[in-house]
C-alpha positions as CSV (number, residue, x, y, z in Angstrom):
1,X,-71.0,55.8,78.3
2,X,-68.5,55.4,75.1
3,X,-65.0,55.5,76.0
4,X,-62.5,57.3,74.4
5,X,-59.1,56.0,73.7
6,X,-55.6,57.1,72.4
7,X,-54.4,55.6,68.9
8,X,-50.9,56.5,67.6
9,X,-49.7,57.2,64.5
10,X,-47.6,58.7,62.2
11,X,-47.3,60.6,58.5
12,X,-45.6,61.9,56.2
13,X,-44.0,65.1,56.3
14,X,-46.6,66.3,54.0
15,X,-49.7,64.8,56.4
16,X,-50.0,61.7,53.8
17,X,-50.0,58.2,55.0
18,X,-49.9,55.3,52.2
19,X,-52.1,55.1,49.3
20,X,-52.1,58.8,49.4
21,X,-54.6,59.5,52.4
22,X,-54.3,62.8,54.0
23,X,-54.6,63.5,57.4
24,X,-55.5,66.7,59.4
25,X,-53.6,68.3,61.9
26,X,-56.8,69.0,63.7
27,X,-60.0,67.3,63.9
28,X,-61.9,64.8,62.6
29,X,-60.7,62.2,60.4
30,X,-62.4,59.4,58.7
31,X,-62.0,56.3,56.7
32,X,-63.1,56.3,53.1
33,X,-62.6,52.6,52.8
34,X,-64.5,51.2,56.3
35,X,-64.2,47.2,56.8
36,X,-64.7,45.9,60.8
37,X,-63.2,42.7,58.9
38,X,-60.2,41.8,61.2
39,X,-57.7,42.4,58.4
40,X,-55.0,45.0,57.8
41,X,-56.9,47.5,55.5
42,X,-60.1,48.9,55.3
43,X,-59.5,51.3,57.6
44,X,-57.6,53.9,59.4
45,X,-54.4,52.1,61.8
46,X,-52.4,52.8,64.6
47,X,-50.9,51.7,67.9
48,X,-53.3,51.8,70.5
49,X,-51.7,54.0,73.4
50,X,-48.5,54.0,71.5
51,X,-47.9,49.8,72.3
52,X,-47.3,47.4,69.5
53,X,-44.9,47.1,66.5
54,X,-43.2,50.4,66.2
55,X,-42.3,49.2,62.7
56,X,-45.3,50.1,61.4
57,X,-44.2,54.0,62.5
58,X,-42.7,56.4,59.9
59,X,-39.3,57.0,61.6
60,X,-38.0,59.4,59.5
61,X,-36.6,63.2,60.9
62,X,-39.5,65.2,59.0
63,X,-42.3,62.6,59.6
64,X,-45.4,63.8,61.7
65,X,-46.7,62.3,64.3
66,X,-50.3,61.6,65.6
67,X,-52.2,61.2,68.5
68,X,-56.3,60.6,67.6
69,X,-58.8,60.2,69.9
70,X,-61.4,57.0,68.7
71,X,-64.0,55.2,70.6
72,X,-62.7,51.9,71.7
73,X,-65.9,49.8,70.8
74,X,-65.0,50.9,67.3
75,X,-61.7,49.5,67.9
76,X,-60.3,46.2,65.4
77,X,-57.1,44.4,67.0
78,X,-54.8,43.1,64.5
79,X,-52.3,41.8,66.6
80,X,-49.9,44.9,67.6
81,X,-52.2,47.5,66.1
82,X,-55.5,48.6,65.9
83,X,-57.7,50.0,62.8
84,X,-60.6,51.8,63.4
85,X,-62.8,53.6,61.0
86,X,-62.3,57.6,62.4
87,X,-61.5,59.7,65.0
88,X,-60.3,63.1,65.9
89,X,-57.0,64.4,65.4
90,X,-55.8,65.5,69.0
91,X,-52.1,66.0,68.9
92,X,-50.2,66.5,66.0
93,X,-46.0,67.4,66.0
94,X,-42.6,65.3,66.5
95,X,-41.9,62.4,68.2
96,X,-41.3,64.0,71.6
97,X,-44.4,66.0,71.4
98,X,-46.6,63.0,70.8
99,X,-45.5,60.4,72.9
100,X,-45.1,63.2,76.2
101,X,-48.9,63.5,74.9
102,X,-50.3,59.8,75.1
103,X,-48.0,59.9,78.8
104,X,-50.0,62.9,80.2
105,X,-53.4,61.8,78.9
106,X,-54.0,58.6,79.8
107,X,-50.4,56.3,79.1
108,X,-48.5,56.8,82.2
109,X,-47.3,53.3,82.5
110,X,-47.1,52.0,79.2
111,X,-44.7,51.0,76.9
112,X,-45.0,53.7,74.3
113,X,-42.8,53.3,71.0
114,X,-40.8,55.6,71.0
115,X,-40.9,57.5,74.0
116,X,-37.9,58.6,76.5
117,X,-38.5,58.0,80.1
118,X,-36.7,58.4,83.2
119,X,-37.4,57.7,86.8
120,X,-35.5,57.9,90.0
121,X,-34.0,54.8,92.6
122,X,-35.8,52.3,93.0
123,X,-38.3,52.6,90.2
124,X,-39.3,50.3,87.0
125,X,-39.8,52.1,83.6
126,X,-40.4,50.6,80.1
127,X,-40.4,52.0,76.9
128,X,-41.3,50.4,73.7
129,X,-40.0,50.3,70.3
130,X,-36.8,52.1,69.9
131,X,-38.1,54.2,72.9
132,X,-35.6,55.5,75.8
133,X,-35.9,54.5,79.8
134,X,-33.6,54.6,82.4
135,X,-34.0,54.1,86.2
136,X,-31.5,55.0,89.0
137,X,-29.9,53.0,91.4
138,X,-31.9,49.4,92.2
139,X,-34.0,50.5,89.8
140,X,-35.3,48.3,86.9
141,X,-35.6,49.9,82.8
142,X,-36.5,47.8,80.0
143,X,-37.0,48.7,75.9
144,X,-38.5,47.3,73.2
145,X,-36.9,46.4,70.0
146,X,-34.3,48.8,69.1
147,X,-34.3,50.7,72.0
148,X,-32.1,52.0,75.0
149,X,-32.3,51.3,78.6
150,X,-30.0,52.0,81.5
151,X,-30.0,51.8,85.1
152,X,-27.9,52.7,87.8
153,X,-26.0,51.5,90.5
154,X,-27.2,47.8,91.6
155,X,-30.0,47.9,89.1
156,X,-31.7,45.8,85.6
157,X,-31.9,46.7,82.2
158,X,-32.9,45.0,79.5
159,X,-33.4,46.0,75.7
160,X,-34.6,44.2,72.7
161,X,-33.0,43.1,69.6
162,X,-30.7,45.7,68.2
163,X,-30.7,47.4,71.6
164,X,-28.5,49.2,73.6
165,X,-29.1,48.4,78.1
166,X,-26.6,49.4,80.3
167,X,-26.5,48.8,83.8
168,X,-24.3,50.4,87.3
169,X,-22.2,47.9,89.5
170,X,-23.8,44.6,90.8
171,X,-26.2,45.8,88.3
172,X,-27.4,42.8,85.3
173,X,-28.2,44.3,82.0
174,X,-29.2,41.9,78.9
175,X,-29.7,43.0,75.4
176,X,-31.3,41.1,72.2
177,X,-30.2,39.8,68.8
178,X,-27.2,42.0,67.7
179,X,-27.6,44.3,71.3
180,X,-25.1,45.8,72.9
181,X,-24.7,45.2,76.9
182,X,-22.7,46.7,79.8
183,X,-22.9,46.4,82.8
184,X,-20.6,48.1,85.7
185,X,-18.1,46.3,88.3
186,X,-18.8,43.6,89.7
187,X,-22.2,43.4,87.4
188,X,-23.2,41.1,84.7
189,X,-23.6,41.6,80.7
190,X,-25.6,39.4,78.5
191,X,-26.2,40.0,74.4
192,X,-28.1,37.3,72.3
193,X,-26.6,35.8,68.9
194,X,-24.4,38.7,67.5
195,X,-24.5,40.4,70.5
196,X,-21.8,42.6,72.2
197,X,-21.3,43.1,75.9
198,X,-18.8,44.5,78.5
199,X,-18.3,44.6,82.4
200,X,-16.3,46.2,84.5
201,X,-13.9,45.0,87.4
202,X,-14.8,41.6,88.4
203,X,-17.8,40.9,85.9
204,X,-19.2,38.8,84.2
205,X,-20.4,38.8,80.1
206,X,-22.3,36.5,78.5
207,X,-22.9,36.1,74.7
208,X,-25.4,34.0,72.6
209,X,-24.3,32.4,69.9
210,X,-25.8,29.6,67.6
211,X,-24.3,25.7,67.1
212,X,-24.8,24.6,63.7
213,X,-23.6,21.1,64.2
214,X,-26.3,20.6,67.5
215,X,-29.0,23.0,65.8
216,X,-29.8,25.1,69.1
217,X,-28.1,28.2,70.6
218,X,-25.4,28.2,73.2
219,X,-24.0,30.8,75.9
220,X,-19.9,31.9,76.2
221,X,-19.3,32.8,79.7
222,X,-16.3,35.4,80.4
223,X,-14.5,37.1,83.7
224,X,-13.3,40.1,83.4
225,X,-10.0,39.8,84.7
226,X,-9.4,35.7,83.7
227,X,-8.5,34.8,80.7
228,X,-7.0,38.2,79.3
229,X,-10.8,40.1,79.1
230,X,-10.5,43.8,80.1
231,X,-12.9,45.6,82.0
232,X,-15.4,48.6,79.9
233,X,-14.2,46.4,76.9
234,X,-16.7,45.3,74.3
235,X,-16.3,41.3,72.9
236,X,-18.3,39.3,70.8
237,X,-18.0,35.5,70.1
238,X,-15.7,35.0,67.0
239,X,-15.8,32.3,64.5
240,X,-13.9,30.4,66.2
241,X,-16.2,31.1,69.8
242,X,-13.2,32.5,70.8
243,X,-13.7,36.1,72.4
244,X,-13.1,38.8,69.9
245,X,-12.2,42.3,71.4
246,X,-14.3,45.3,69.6
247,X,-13.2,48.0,71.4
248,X,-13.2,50.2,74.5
249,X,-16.7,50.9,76.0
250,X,-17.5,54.7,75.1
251,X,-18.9,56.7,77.8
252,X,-19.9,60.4,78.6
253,X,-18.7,62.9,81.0
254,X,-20.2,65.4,82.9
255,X,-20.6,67.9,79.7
256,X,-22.4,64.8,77.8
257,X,-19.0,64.3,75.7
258,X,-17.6,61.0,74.4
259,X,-14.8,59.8,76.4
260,X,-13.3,56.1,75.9
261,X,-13.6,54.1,79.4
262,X,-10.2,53.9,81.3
């Protein structure tokens, strides 16, 4: 029996991809330029149930996005995407629309680029690239690259480079290359080389930053509390690895507005 898998992909706002080639909104799709040679090119590409480099994704408000339906055996792996020489146009919209579509036919459980996911206490959730998750209380959320990820009370998040995690009390929430994490009282913060991060009463943050003279990367442990660090403050390792206050951690109310952290 062949069978059939989810590719994702995206256009432009006019259904053209690069080079020119147009896709459908519905229906069946193939490749003019066919090569099963494992090589980028020669081919029709995407990110096989949504997972792999989101960079190769046209991000942009008016772009379209994809969902095609292809035979796996016909399927090339080239290393966080696929090619594949044709397949049907299934889905076709935003973001939202596509990604809610790879996650009700066949993607539950899989860390789909761009996609926003939420579950309750207790669970675990990923996302992918620049994709959304959060889990309640004791709960575990993790996104890729770019992304966001929050979890509540007691819980773990953890985000890529350039992402945002946030995490409750006692939680631990860690964050990439120039990331940005918080985590609540009594909870621990860590951000990789240019990082940010912030706790709340009686945390702890923790920032990468990289030693020139020793050629390999080092941590700068702070207490919120000691040393004149401030709780729902952001800092970042200065120059002089001193810690360098940003500013106030921003957070939202009830109505979803911006309030600055008391």
């Amino acid at each position: 029996m062949t069978k059939k898998v989810l590719v994702l992909r995206t256009a432009a706002a006019d259904m053209t991809s690069r080079g020119g080639f147009k896709y459908p909104k519905r229906g069946w799709v193939k490749a003019p330029d066919w090569s099963a040679a494992p090589v980028c090119g020669g081919g029709l590409h995407g990110l096989l149930w949504g997972e792999g480099d989101g960079s190769h994704l046209n991000w942009d408000d008016d772009a379209k996005w994809l969902v095609l339906e292809v035979k796996e055996q016909e399927l090339v792996d080239l290393d966080k995407k696929v090619k594949f020489p044709g397949g049907r146009v299934v889905f076709c919209g935003d973001r939202k629309g596509a990604t809610q579509y790879l996650l009700a036919h066949g993607g539950a459980g899989k860390a789909i680029c761009g996609a926003a996911l939420s579950q309750g206490d207790k669970a675990a959730v990923s996302a992918g690239y620049r994709g959304q998750a959060s889990a309640g209380s004791w709960g575990q959320a993790s996104a890729g690259e770019g992304g966001q990820a929050s979890a509540g009370e007691g819980g773990q998040a953890s985000a890529g480079s350039w992402g945002q995690a946030s995490a409750g009390s006692w939680g631990q929430a860690s964050a990439g290359y120039r990331g940005q994490a918080s985590a609540g009282s009594w909870g621990q913060a860590s951000a990789g080389e240019g990082g940010q991060a912030s706790a709340g009463e009686n945390g702890t943050i923790i920032v990468q930053w990289w030693d020139n003279a020793s050629k390999r990367y080092r941590v700068k442990v702070g207490y919120i509390g000691e040393d004149g660090l401030k709780p729902d403050t952001w800092y970042k390792v200065g120059d002089d690895r001193s810690w360098v206050e940003v500013g106030p951690v921003v957070k939202k109310d009830a109505d979803k507005k911006e309030i600055a952290a008391a």
